[in-house]
N, C-alpha and C positions, 0 to 999 in steps of 0.2 A: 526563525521557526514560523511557519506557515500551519495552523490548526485548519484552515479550511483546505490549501491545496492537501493537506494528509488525507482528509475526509473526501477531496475527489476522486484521488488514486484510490481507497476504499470503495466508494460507490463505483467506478470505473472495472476495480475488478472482478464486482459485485454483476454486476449486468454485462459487461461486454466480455462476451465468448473471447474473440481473436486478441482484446488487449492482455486477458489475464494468459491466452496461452505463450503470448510471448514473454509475459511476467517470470512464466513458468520454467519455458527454457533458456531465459537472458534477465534475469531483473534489473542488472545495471542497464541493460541496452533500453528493456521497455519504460524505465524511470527515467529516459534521457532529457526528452521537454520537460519533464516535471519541475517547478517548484520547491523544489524541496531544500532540505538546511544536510548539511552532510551528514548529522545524527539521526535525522527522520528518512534519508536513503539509504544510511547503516540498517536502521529499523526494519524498513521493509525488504533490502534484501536478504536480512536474518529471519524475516519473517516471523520477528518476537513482537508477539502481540500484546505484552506487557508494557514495552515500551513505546509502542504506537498511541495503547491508552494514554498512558503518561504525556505522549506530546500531541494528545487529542483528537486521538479517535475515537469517533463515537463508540460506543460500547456496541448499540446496536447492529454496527457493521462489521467489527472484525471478527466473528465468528461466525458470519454469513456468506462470506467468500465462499462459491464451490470449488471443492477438489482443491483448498491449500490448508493445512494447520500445522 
């Protein structure tokens, strides 16, 4: 489990227009360099932000992403 690569892909789809829109129509495809543990790529292609918190993301960011909830 990586707490900080969670928190990039957050800041990432926080500020970059083109990453979050490919976020939007492939999550598997735009999570593909990512870092991540197979439970925090469950997470964000669920896009359960409960469980993001849980494996640490900042609280401040996941409900800052535009246009995903």
């Amino acid at each position: 489990m990586s707490r900080y690569e969670t928190n990039v892909v957050l800041y990432r789809l926080k500020k970059d227009s083109t990453f979050r829109d490919r976020f939007k129509s492939n999550p598997g495809q735009a999570l593909a360099g990512a870092h991540l543990s197979d439970e925090e790529r469950d997470a964000f292609v669920r896009w359960d932000l409960r469980k993001l918190n849980e494996l640490g993301g900042l609280p401040h960011l996941l409900p800052s992403v535009p246009g995903l909830r």
